[in-house]
C-alpha positions in Angstrom: -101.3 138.5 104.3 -101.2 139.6 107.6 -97.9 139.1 108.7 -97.3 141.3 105.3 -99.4 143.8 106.7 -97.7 143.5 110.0 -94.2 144.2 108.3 -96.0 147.0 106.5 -96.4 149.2 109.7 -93.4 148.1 111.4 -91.9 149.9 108.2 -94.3 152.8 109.1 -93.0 153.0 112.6 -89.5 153.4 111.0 -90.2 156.8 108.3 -89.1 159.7 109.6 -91.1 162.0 107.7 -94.8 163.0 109.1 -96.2 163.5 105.7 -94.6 160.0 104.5 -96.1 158.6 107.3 -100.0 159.7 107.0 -99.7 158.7 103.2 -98.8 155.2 104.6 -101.4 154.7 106.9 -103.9 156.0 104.6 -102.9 153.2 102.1 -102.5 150.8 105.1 -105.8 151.6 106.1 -107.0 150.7 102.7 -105.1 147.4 102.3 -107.1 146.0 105.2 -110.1 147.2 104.8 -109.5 145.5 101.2 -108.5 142.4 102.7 -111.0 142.1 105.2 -109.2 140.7 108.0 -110.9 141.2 110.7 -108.4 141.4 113.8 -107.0 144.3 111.9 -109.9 146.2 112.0 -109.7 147.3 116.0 -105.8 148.0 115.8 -106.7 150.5 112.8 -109.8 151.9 115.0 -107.3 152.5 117.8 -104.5 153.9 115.3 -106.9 156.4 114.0 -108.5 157.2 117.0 -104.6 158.0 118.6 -103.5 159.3 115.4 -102.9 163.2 115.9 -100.9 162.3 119.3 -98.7 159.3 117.3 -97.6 161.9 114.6 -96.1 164.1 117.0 -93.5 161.7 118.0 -92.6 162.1 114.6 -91.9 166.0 114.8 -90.3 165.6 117.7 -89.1 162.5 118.7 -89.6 161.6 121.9 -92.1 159.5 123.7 -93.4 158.6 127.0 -91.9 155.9 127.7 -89.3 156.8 130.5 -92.4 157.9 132.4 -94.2 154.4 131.4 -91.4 153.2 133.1 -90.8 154.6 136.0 -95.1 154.0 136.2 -94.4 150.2 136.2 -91.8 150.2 138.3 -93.8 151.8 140.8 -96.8 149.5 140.2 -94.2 146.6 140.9 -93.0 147.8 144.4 -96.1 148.3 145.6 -97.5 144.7 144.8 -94.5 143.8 146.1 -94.5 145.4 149.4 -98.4 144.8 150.1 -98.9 145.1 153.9 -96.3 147.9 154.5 -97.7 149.7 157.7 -97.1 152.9 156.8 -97.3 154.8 153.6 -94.1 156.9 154.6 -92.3 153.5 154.3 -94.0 152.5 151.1 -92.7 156.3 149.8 -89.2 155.1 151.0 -89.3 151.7 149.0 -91.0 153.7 146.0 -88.1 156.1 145.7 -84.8 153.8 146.6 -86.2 151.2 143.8 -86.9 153.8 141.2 -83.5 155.8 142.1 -82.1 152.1 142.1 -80.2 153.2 145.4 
């Protein structure tokens, strides 16, 4: 049952229309709640709580993940280049690694 669930929002994930999509979480919702599985119970907590934000990518499309990206990469350079004496250095790494120079 919860791998069918699973499949059940990936589905979601792939409607295009906003409306289509609130009437299946609404009934995905329900499913587990009439299942009882537990583990499911935080991920719909989290949908719902996110769930205004998450519908606008389906008005318009686009996410953040270019920015998420660029964020991690970032992260990376900086664990990497721990002990860097200066932070115009570290500014140097940061932009030739994200620019992929």
């Amino acid at each position: 049952m919860a791998w069918e669930l699973k499949e059940e929002f990936r589905d979601i994930l792939q409607m295009q229309d906003e409306k289509n999509v609130l009437q299946a979480l609404n009934c995905w919702y329900e499913r587990i709640s009439n299942y009882k599985l537990t583990p499911f119970y935080a991920a719909c907590k989290t949908i719902k709580r996110w769930e205004e934000k998450n519908l606008n990518y389906f008005d318009s499309g686009i996410t953040n993940g270019f920015a998420e990206g660029i964020n991690n990469k970032i992260k990376l350079v900086k664990r990497i280049g721990y002990g860097v004496p200066n932070i115009f250095n570290m500014k140097i790494r940061i932009f030739m690694s994200v620019l992929e120079i």
